[in-house]
C-alpha positions in Angstrom: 7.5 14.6 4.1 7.5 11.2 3.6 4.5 9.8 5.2 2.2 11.7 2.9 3.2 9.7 0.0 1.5 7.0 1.9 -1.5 9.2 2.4 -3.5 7.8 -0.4 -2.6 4.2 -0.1 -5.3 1.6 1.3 -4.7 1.9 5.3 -4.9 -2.1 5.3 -1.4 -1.8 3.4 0.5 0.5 6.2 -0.7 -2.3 8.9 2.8 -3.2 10.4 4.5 -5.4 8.9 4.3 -3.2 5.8 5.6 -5.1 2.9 7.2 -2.6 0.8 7.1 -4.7 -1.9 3.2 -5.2 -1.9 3.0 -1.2 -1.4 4.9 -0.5 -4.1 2.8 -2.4 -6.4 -0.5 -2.4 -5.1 -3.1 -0.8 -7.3 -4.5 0.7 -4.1 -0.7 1.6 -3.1 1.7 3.5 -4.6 1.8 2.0 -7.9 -0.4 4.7 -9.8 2.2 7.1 -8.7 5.3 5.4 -9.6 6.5 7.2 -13.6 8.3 4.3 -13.9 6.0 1.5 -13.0 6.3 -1.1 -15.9 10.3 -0.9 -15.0 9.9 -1.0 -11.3 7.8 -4.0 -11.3 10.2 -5.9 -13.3 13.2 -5.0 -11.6 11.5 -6.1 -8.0 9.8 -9.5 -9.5 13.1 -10.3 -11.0 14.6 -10.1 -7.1 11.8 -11.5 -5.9 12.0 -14.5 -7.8 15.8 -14.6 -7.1 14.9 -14.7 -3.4 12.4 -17.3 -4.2 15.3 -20.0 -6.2 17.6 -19.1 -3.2 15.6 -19.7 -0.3 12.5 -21.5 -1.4 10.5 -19.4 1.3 6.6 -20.4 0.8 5.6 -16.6 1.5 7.7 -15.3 -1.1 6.0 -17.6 -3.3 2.6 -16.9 -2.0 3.8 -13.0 -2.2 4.4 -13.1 -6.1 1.5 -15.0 -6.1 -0.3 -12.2 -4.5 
């Protein structure tokens, strides 16, 4: 079931909106139970900072600031 991969992450993370971005790298998330965690974070910063140059969005920016 998928929900109880999200058992163990902070509750303040599943507050709708959930970001899956921020749950995915969260040290309170998911991101002690992603293998491939070095690789993951890379591969979404990289998109993250494409969306950034395309759209100049202030909370992306403020989200890889995060």
């Amino acid at each position: 079931m998928l929900w109880l991969r999200f058992a163990d992450a902070d509750p303040s993370l599943l507050e709708a909106p959930v970001n899956v971005l921020r749950l995915s790298l969260h040290p309170q998330g998911l991101a002690s139970k992603i293998v491939n965690l070095r690789q993951w974070r890379a591969h979404l910063l990289e998109r993250l900072e494409r969306q950034i140059a395309l759209t100049a969005d202030p909370q992306l920016g403020a989200l890889r600031d995060e």
